[in-house]
C-alpha positions, 0 to 999 in steps of 0.5 A, spaced: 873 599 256 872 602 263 868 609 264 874 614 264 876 611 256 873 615 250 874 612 244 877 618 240 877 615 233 878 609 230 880 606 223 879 599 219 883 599 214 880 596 206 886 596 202 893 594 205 897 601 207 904 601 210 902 606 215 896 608 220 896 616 223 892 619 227 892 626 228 889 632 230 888 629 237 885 634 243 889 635 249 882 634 253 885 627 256 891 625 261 893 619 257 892 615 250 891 608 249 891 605 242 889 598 242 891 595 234 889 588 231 892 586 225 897 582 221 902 586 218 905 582 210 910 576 211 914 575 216 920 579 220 917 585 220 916 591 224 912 596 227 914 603 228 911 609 232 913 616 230 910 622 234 909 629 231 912 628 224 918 628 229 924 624 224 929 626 229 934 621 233 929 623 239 927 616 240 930 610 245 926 603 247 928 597 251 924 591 248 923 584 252 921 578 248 919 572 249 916 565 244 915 560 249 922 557 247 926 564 248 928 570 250 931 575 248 932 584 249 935 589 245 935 597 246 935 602 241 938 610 243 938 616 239 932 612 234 929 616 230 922 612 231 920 608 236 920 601 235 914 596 238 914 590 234 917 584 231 913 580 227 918 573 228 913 569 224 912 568 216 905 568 215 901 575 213 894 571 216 898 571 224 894 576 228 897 581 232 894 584 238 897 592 240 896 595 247 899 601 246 899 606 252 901 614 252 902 617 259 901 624 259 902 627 252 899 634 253 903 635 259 911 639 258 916 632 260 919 627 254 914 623 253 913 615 256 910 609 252 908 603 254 907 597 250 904 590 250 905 585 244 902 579 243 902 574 236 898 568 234 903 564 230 898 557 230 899 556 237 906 558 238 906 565 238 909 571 241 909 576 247 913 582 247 914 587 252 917 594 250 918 601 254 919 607 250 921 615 250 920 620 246 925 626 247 921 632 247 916 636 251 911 638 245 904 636 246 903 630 242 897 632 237 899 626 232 901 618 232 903 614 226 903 606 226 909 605 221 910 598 218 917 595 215 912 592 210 905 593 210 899 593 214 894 587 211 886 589 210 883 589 215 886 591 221 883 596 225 886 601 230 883 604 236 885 611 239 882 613 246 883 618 250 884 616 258 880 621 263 882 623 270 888 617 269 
């Protein structure tokens, strides 16, 4: 990671949970980052973000997918997470890669995420684009990764803040 990125904590999960949290983040940073690389159980699973603990219909993302034979998009408004993944295939063992970027937590506008999905399915796989917003100015002091299913051991979580973004 370039100069500007700490890492703030990370996770590795030993036993398979539903969801992953990061808290008490410091408002040190410009913006956060969170890479994931893991597998979540089954197929036909997806991944949520949550901020705050906020369960509210505060949430909206537009979603562009794409697995070398379609494409497709959706959007959700008035959700109560964020949606990030769609795990399209039927094996636990698949590989995700998350890239998920916070820009301006600390700072008092809704809150604008970005994130960038790619899943090895044997050689087929999958890439997803999404944009999200939460609609409130708070201060993000807390991040939950929550799956449909379950995340596999294994997997691991990085947060980082950003420096001087």
């Amino acid at each position: 990671m370039p100069a500007t990125y700490e890492p703030i904590a990370t996770t590795t999960l030993g036993s398979a949970t539903a969801s992953i949290t990061f808290s008490s983040i410091p408002t040190t940073y410009t913006d956060l980052r969170i890479s994931l690389v893991g597998s979540l159980s089954g197929g036909g699973n997806y991944g949520n973000l949550r901020f705050n603990s906020d369960s509210g219909s505060n949430y909206s993302v537009t979603i562009l997918r794409g697995n070398g034979t379609t494409a497709s998009s959706a959007r959700q408004t008035g959700a109560t997470e964020i949606l990030y993944q769609w795990t399209a295939t039927s094996s636990s063992s698949d590989l995700v890669f998350h890239d998920i970027n916070i820009f301006s937590y600390a700072g008092n506008t809704f809150k604008t995420v970005l994130f960038a999905n790619s899943q090895d399915a044997n050689g087929s796989g999958s890439v997803e684009r999404n944009v999200g917003l939460w609609r409130s100015t708070a201060t993000i002091t807390s991040v939950n990764l929550i799956s449909s299913s379950t995340w596999n051991t294994g997997t691991t979580a990085t947060l980082y803040g950003i420096l001087k973004a």
